[in-house]
C-alpha positions as protocol buffer text, in pm:
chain_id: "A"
residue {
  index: 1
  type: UNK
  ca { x: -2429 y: -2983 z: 928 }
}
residue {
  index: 2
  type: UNK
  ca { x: -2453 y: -2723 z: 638 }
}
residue {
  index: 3
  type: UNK
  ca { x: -2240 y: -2604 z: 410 }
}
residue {
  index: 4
  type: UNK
  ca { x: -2135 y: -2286 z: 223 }
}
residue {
  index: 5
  type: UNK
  ca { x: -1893 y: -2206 z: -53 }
}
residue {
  index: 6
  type: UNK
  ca { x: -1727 y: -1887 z: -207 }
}
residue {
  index: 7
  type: UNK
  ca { x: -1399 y: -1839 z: -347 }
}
residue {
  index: 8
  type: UNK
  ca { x: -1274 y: -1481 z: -289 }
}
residue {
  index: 9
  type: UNK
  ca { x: -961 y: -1308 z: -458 }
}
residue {
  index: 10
  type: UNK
  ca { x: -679 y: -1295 z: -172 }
}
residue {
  index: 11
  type: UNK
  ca { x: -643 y: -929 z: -15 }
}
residue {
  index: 12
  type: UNK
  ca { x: -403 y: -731 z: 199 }
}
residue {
  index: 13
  type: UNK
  ca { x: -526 y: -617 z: 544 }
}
residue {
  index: 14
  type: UNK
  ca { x: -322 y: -389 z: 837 }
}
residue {
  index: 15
  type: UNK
  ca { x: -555 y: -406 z: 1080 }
}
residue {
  index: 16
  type: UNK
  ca { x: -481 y: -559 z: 1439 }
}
residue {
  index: 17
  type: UNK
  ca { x: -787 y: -699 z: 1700 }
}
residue {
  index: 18
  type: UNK
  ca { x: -658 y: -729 z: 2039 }
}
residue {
  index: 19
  type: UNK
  ca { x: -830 y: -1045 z: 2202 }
}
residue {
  index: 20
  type: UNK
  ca { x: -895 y: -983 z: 2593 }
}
residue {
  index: 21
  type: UNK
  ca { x: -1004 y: -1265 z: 2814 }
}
residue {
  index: 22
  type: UNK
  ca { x: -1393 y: -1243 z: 2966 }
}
residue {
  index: 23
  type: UNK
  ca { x: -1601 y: -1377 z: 3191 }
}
residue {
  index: 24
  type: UNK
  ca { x: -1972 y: -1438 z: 3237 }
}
residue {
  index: 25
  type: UNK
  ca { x: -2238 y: -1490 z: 2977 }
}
residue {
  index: 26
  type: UNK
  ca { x: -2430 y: -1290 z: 2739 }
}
residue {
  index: 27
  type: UNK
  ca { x: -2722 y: -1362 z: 2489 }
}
residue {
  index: 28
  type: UNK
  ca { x: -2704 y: -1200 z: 2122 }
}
residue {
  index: 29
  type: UNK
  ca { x: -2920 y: -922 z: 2122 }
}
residue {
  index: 30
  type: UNK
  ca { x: -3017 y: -744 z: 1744 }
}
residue {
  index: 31
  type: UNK
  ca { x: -3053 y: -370 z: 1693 }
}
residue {
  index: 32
  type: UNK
  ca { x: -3413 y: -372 z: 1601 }
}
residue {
  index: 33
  type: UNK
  ca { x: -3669 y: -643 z: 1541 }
}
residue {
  index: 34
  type: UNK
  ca { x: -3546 y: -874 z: 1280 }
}
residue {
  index: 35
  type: UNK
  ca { x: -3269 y: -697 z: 1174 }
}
residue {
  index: 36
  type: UNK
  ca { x: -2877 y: -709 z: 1211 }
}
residue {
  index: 37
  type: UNK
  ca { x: -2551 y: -536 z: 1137 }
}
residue {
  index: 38
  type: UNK
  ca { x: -2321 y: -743 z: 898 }
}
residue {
  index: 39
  type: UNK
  ca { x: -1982 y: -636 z: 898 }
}
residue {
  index: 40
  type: UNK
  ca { x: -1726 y: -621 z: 593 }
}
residue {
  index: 41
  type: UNK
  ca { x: -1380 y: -429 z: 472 }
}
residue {
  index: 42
  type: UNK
  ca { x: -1352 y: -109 z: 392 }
}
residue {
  index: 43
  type: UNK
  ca { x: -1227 y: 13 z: 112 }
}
residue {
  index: 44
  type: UNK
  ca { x: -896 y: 81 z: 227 }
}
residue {
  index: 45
  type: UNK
  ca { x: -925 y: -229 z: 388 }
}
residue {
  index: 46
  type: UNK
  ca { x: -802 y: -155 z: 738 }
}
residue {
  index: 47
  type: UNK
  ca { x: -1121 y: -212 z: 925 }
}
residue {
  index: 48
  type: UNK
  ca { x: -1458 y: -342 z: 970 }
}
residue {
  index: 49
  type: UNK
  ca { x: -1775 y: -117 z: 832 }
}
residue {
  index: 50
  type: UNK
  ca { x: -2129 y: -243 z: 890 }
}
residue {
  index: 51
  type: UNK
  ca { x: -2419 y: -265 z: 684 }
}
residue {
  index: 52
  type: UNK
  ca { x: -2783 y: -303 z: 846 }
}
residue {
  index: 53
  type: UNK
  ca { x: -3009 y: -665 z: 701 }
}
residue {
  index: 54
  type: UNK
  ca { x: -3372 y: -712 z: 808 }
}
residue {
  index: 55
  type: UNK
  ca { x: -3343 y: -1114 z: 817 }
}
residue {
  index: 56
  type: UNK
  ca { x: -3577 y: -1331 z: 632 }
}
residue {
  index: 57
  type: UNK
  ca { x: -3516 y: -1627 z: 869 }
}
residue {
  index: 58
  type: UNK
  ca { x: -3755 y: -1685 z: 1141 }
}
residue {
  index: 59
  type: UNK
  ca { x: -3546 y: -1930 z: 1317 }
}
residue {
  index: 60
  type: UNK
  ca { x: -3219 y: -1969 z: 1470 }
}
residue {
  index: 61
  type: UNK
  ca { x: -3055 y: -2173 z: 1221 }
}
residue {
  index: 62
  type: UNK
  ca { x: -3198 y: -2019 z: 905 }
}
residue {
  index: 63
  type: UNK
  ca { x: -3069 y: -1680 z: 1049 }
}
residue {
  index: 64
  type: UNK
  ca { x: -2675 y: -1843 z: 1080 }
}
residue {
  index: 65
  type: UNK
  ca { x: -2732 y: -1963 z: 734 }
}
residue {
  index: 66
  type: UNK
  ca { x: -2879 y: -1628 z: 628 }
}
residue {
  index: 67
  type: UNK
  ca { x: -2597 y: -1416 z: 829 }
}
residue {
  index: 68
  type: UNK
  ca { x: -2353 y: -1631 z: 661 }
}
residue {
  index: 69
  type: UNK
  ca { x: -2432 y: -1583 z: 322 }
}
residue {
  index: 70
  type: UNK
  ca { x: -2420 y: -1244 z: 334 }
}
residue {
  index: 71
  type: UNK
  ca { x: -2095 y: -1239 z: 513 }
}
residue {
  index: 72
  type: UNK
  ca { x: -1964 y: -1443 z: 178 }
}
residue {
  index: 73
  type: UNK
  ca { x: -2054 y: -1223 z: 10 }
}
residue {
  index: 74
  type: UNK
  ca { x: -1939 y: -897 z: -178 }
}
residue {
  index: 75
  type: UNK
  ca { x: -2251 y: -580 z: -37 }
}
residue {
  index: 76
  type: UNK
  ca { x: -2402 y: -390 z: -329 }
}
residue {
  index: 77
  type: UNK
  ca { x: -2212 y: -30 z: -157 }
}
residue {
  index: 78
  type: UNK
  ca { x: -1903 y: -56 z: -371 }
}
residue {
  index: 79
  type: UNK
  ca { x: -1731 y: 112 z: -65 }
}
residue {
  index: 80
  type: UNK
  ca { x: -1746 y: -249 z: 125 }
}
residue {
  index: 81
  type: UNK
  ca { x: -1649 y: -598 z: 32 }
}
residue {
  index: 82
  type: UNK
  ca { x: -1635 y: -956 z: 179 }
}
residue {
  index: 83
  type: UNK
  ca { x: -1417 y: -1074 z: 452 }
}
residue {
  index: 84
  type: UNK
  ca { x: -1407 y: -1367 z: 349 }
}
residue {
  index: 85
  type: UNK
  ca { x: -1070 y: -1358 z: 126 }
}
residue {
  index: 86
  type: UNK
  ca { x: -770 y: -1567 z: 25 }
}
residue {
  index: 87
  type: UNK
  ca { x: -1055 y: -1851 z: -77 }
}
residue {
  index: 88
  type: UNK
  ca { x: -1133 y: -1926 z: 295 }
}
residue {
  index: 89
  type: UNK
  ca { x: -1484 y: -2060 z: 315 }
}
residue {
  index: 90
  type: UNK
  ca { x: -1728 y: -2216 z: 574 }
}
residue {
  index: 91
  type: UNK
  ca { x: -1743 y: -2553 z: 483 }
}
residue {
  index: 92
  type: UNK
  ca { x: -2033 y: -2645 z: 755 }
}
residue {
  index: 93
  type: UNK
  ca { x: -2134 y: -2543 z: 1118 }
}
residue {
  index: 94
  type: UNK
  ca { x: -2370 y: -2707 z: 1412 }
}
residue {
  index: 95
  type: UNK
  ca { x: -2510 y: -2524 z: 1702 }
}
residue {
  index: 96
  type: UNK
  ca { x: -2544 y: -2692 z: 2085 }
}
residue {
  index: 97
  type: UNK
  ca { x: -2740 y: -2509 z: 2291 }
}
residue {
  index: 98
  type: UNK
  ca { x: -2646 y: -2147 z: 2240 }
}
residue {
  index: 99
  type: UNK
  ca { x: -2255 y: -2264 z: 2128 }
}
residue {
  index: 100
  type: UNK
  ca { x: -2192 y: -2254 z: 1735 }
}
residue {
  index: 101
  type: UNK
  ca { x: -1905 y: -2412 z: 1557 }
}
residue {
  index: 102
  type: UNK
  ca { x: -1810 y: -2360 z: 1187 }
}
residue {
  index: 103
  type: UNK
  ca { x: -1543 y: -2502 z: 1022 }
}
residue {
  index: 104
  type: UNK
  ca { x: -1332 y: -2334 z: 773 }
}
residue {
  index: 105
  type: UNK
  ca { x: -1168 y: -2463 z: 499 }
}
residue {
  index: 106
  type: UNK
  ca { x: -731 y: -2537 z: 487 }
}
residue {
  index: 107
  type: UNK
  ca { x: -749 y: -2191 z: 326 }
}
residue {
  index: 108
  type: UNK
  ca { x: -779 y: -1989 z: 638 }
}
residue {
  index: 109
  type: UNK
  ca { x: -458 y: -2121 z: 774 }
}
residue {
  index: 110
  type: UNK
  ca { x: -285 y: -2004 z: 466 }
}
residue {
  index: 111
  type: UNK
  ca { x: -395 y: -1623 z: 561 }
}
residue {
  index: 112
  type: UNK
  ca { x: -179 y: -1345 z: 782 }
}
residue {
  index: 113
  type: UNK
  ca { x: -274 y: -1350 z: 1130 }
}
residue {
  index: 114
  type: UNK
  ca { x: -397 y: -960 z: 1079 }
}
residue {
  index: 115
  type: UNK
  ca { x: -637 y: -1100 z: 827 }
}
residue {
  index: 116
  type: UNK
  ca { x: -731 y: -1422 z: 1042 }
}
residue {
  index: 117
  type: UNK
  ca { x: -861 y: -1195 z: 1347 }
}
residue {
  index: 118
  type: UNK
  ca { x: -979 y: -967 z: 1137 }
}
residue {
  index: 119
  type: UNK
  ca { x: -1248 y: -1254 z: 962 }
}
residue {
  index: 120
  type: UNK
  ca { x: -1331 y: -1392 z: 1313 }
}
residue {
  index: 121
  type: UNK
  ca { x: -1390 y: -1061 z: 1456 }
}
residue {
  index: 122
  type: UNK
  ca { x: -1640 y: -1008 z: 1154 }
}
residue {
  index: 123
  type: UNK
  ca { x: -1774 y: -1338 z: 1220 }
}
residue {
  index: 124
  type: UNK
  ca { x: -1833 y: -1320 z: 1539 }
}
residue {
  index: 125
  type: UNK
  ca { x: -1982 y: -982 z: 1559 }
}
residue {
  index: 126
  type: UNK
  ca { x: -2211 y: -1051 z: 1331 }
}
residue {
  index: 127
  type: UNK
  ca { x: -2335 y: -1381 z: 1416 }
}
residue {
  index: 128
  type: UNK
  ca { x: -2359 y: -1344 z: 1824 }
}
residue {
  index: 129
  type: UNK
  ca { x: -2648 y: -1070 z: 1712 }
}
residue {
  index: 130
  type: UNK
  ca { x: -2906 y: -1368 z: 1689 }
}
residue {
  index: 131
  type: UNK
  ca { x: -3061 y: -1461 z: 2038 }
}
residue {
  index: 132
  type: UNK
  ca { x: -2971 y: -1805 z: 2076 }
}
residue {
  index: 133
  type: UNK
  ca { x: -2604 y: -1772 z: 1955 }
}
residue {
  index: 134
  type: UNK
  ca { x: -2401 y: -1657 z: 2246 }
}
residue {
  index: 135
  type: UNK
  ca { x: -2021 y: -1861 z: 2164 }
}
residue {
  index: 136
  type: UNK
  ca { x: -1871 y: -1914 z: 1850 }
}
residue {
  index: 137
  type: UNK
  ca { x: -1576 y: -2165 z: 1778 }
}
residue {
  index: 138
  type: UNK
  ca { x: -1321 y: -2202 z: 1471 }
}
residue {
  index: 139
  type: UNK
  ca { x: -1206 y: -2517 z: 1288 }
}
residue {
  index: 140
  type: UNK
  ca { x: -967 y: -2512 z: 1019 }
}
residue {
  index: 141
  type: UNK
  ca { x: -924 y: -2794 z: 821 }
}
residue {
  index: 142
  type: UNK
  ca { x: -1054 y: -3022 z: 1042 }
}
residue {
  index: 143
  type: UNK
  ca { x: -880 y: -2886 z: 1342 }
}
residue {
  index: 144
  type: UNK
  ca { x: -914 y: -2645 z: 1646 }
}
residue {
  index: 145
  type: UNK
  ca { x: -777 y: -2313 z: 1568 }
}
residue {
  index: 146
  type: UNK
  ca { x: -495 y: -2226 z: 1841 }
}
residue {
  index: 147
  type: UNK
  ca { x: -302 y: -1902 z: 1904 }
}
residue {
  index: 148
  type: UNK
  ca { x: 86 y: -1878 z: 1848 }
}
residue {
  index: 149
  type: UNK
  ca { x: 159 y: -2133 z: 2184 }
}
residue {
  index: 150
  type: UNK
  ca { x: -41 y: -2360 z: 2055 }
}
residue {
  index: 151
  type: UNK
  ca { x: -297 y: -2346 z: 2276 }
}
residue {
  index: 152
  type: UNK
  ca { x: -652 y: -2378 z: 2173 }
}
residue {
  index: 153
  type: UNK
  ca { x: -858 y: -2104 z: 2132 }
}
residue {
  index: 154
  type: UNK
  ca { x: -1176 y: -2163 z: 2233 }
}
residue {
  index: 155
  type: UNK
  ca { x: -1530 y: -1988 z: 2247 }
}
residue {
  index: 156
  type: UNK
  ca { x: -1553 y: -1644 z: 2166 }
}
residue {
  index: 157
  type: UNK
  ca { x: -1793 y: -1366 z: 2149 }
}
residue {
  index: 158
  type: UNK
  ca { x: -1833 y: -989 z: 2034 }
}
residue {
  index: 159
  type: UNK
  ca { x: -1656 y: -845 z: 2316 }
}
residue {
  index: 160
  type: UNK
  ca { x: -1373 y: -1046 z: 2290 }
}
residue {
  index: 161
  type: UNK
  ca { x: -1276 y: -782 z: 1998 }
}
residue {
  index: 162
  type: UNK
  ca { x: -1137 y: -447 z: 1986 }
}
residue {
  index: 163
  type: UNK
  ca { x: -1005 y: -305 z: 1690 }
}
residue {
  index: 164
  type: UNK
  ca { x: -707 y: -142 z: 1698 }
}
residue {
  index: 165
  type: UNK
  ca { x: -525 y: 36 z: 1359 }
}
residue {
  index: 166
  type: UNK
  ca { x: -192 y: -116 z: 1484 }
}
residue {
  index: 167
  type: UNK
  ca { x: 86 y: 74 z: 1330 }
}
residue {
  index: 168
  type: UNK
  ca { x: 371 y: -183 z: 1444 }
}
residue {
  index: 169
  type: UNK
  ca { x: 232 y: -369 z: 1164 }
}
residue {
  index: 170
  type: UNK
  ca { x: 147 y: -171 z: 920 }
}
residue {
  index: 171
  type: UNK
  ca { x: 430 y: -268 z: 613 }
}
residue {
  index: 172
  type: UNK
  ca { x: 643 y: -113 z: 343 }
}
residue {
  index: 173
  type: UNK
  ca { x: 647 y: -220 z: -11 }
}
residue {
  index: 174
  type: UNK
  ca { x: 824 y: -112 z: -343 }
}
residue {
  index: 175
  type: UNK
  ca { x: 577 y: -167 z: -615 }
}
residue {
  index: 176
  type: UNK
  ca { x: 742 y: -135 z: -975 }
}
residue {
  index: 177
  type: UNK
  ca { x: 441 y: 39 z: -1173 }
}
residue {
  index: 178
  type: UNK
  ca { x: 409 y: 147 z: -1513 }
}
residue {
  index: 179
  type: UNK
  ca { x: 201 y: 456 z: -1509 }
}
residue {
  index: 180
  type: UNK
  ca { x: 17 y: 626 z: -1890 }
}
residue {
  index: 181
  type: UNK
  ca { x: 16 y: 992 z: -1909 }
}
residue {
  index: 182
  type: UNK
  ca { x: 8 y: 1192 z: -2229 }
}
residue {
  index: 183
  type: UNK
  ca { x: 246 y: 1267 z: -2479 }
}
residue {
  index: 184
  type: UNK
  ca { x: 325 y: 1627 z: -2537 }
}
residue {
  index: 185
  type: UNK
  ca { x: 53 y: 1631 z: -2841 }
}
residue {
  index: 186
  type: UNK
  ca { x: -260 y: 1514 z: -2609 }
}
residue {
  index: 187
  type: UNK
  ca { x: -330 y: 1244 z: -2897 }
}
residue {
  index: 188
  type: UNK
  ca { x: -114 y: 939 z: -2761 }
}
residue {
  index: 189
  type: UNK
  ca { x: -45 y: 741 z: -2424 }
}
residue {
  index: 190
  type: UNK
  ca { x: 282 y: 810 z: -2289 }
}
residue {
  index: 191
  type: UNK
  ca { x: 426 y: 520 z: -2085 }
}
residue {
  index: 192
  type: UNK
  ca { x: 650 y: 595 z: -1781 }
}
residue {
  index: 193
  type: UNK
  ca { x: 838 y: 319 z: -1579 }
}
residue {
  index: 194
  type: UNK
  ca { x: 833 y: 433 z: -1199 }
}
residue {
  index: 195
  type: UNK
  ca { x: 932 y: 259 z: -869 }
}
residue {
  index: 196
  type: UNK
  ca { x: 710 y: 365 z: -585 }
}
residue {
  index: 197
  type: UNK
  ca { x: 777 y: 281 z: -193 }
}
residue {
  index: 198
  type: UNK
  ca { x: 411 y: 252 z: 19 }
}
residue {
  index: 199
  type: UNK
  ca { x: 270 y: 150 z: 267 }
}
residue {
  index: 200
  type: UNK
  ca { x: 97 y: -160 z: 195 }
}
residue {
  index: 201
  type: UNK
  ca { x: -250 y: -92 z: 361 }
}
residue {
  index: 202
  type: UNK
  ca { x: -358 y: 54 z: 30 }
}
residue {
  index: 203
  type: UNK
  ca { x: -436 y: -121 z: -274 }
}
residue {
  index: 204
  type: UNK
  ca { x: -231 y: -105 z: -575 }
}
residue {
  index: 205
  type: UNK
  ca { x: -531 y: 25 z: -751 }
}
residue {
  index: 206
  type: UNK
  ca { x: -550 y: 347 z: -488 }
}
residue {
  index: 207
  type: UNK
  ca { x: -154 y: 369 z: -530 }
}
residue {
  index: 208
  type: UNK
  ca { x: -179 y: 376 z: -907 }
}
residue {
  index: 209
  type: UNK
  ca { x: -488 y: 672 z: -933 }
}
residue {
  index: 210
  type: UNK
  ca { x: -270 y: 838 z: -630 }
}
residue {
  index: 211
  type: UNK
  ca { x: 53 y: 859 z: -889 }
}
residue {
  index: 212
  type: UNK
  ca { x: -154 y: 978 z: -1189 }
}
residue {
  index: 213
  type: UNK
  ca { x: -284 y: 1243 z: -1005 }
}
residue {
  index: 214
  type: UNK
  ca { x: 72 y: 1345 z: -900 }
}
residue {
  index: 215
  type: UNK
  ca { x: 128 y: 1412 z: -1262 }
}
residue {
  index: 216
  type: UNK
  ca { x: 379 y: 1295 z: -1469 }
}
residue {
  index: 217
  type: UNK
  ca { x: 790 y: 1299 z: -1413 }
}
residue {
  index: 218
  type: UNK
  ca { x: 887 y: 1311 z: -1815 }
}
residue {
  index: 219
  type: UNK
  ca { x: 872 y: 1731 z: -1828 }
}
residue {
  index: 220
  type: UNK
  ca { x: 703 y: 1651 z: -2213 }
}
residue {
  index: 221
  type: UNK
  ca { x: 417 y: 1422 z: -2103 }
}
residue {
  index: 222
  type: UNK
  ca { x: 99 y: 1592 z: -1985 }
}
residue {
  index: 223
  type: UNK
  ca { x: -104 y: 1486 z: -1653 }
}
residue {
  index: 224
  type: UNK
  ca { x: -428 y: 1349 z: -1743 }
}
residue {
  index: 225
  type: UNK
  ca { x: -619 y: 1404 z: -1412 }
}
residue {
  index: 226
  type: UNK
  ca { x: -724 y: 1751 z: -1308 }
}
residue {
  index: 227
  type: UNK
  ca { x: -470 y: 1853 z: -985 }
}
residue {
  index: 228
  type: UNK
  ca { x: -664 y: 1849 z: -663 }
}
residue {
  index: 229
  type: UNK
  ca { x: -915 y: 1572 z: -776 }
}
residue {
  index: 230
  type: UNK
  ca { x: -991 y: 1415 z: -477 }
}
residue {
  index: 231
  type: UNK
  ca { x: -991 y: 971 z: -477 }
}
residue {
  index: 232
  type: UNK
  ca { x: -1341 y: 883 z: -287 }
}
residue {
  index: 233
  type: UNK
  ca { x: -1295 y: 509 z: -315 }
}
residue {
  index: 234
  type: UNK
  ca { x: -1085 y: 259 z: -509 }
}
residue {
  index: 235
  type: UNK
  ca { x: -1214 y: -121 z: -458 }
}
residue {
  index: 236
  type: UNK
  ca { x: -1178 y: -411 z: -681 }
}
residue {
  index: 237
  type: UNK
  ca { x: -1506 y: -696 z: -748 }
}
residue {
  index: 238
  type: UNK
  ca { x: -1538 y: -954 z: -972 }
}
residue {
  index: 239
  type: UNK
  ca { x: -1242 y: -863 z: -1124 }
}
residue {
  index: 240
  type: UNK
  ca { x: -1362 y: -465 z: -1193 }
}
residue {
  index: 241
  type: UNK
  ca { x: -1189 y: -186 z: -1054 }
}
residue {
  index: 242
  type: UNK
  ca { x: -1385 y: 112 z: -923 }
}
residue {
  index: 243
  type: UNK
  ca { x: -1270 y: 435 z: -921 }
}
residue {
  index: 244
  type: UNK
  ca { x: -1490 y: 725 z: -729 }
}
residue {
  index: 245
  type: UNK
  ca { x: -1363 y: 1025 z: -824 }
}
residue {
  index: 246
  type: UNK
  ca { x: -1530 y: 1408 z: -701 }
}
residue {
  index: 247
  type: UNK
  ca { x: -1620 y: 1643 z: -936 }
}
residue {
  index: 248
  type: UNK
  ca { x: -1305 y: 1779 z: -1034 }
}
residue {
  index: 249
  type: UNK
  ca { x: -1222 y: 1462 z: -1214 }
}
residue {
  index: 250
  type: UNK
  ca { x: -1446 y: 1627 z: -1483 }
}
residue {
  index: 251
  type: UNK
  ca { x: -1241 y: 1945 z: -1505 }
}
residue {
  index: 252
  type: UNK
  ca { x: -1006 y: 1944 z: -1850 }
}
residue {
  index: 253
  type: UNK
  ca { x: -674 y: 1838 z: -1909 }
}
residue {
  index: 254
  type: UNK
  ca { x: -454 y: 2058 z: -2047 }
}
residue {
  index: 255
  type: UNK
  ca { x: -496 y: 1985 z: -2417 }
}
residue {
  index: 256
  type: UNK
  ca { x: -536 y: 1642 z: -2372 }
}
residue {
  index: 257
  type: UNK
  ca { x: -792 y: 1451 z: -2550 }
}
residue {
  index: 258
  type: UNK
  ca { x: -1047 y: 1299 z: -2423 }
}
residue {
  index: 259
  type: UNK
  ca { x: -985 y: 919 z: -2470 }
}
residue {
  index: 260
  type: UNK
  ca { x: -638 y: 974 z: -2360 }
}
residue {
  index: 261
  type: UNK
  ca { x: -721 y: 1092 z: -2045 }
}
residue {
  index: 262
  type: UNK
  ca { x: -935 y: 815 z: -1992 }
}
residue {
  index: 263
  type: UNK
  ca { x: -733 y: 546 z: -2138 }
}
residue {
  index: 264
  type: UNK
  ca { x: -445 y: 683 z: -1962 }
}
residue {
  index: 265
  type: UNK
  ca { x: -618 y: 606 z: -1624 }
}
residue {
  index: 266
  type: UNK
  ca { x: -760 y: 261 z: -1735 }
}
residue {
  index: 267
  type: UNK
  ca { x: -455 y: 113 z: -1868 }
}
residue {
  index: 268
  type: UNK
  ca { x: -292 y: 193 z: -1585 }
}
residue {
  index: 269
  type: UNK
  ca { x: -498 y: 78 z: -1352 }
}
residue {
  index: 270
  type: UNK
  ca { x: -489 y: -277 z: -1558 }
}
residue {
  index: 271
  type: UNK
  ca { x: -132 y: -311 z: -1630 }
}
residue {
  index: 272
  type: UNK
  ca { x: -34 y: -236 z: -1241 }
}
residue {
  index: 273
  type: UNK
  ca { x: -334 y: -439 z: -1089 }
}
residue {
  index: 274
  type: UNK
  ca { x: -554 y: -729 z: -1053 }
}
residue {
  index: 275
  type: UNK
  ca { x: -875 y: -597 z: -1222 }
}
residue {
  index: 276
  type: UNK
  ca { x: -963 y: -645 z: -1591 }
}
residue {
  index: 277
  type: UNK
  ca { x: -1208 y: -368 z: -1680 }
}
residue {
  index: 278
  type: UNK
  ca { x: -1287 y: -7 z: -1470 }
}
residue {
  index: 279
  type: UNK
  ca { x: -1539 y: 150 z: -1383 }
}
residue {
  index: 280
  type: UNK
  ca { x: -1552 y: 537 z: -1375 }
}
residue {
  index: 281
  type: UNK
  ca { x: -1754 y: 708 z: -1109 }
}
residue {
  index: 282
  type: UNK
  ca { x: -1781 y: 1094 z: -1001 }
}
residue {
  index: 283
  type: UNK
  ca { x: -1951 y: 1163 z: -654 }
}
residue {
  index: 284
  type: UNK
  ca { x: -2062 y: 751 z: -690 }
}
residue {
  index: 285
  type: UNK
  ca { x: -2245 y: 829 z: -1055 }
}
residue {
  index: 286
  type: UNK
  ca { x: -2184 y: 656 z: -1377 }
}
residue {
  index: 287
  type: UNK
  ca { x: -2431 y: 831 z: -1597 }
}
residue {
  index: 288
  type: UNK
  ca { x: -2200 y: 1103 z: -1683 }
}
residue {
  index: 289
  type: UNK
  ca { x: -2023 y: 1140 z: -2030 }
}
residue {
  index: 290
  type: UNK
  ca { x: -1689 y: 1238 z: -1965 }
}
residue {
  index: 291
  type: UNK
  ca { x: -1571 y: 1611 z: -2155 }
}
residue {
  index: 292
  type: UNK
  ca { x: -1943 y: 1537 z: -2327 }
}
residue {
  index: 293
  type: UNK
  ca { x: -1761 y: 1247 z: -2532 }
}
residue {
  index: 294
  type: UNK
  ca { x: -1724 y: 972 z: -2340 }
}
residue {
  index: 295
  type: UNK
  ca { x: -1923 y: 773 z: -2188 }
}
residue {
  index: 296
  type: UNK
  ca { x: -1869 y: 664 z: -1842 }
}
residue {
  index: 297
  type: UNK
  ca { x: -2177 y: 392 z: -1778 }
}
residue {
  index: 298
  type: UNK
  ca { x: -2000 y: 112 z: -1855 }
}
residue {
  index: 299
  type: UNK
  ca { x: -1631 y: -59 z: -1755 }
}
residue {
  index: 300
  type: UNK
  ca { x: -1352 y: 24 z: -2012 }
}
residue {
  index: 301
  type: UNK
  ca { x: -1110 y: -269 z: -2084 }
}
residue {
  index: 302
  type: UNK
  ca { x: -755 y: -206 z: -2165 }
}
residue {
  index: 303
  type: UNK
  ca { x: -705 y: -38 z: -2526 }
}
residue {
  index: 304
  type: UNK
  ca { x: -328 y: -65 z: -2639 }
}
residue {
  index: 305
  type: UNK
  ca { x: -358 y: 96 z: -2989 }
}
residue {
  index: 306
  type: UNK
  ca { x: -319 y: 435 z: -2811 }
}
residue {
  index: 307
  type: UNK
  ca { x: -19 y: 377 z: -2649 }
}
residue {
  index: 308
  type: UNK
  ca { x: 279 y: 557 z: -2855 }
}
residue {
  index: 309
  type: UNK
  ca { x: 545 y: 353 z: -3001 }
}
């Protein structure tokens, strides 16, 4: 039996997979020679994306270890991240004949049962790719994983899976945020209180950059994000928060300076969130100096001596 461990900050998912029943059997076939698709979130984290891996493994079980660890793992394309959430990890796995079983920690059984198909369906696409897996089987802390009559679940492959956005479960929130535009000078951060009803298959972080571009509601503050910038992606890793803004991000405030408008977006971002730093991107590029002052390469952390008393 082997074992693999991540720990993985818990995230919100609306996405529904409709389990059908099947019949027959099927080997797992890869795209090309020696290489498979491994799927993760998407930013908005409503659905599976893949990524293509040529494998290093040459054998059946060093390809489930392989597939695996990149499952557990957060994809260098900031636009994807990990299934693998709420701390759930694969705490082993054996293979008889072409039927693998892996065994999940108590974790997964703390999860919503969106996110629970959603990490099986990941799972399972991804591992059923390798000839010589054609079943996979769940344990959760120790035990079978059954649906909601109790009954046991079973062996499942690929196209036992079909994703489905399903709008029936798709949730409303109030989120209480406290959002930093600028004061009517352009020289200090302006903090406004500001109650905000969403759907919850965004992330706070996407809510937050959504309000700032609205502007602000106090007729004296001044916006501090260009109207008609357009959001290209908002995920959080390893506690950073990246924001991918298009070019008109780089168009100028009214009168605002520079390090307010920035500041304003970080501290935001911080104060409403999970993230401790962000990073700053325009068309997925961080070698840009903002208003040819600052300089976006690196993650800003929270700066509170701007804020206006």
């Amino acid at each position: 039996m082997r074992r693999k461990k991540r720990e993985h900050k818990a995230l919100c998912l609306i996405l529904a997979l409709s389990i059908m029943t099947f019949s027959g059997c099927g080997r797992g076939k890869e795209p090309e020679v020696g290489k498979v698709r491994i799927y993760y979130l998407d930013t908005e984290e409503t659905q599976l994306v893949e990524e293509s891996y040529a494998l290093k493994a040459d054998t059946v079980e060093g390809r489930i270890e392989e597939i695996l660890k990149l499952l557990s793992e957060d994809p260098e394309d900031i636009e994807c991240k990990s299934v693998f959430i709420g701390g759930v990890e694969v705490e082993g796995w054996e293979i008889k004949e072409t039927k693998l079983t892996l065994y999940f920690n108590d974790q997964y059984t703390g999860l919503d049962v969106s996110s629970q198909l959603l990490l099986r369906a990941a799972v399972v696409q991804s591992l059923v790719q390798i000839a010589g897996v054609d079943y996979i089987r769940f344990y959760a802390g120790g035990n079978p994983l059954t649906d909601s009559s109790g009954k046991e679940i079973g062996y499942m492959r690929a196209e036992d899976f079909v994703q489905n956005i399903g709008s029936s479960l798709h949730s409303y929130q109030t989120a209480n945020l406290t959002l930093y535009f600028s004061n009517s000078e352009g020289d200090r951060l302006s903090p406004e209180g500001k109650s905000v009803r969403y759907n919850s298959n965004i992330s706070i972080e996407k809510l937050i950059v959504e309000q700032l571009i609205k502007g602000p509601s106090v007729p004296e503050n001044k916006a501090v994000i260009p109207e008609g910038t357009k959001i290209l992606g908002v995920s959080v890793r390893e506690n950073v928060c990246y924001v991918n803004f298009d070019e008109g991000y780089l168009g100028i405030a009214e009168q605002v300076n520079p390090k307010v408008a920035v500041y304003a977006l970080v501290n935001s971002i911080i104060d409403g969130g999970a993230a401790s730093k962000v990073q700053i991107l325009v068309n997925g590029e961080t070698n840009i100096a903002y208003q040819e002052i600052i300089d976006l390469s690196k993650p800003f952390s929270r700066d509170g001596e701007l804020i206006e008393e």
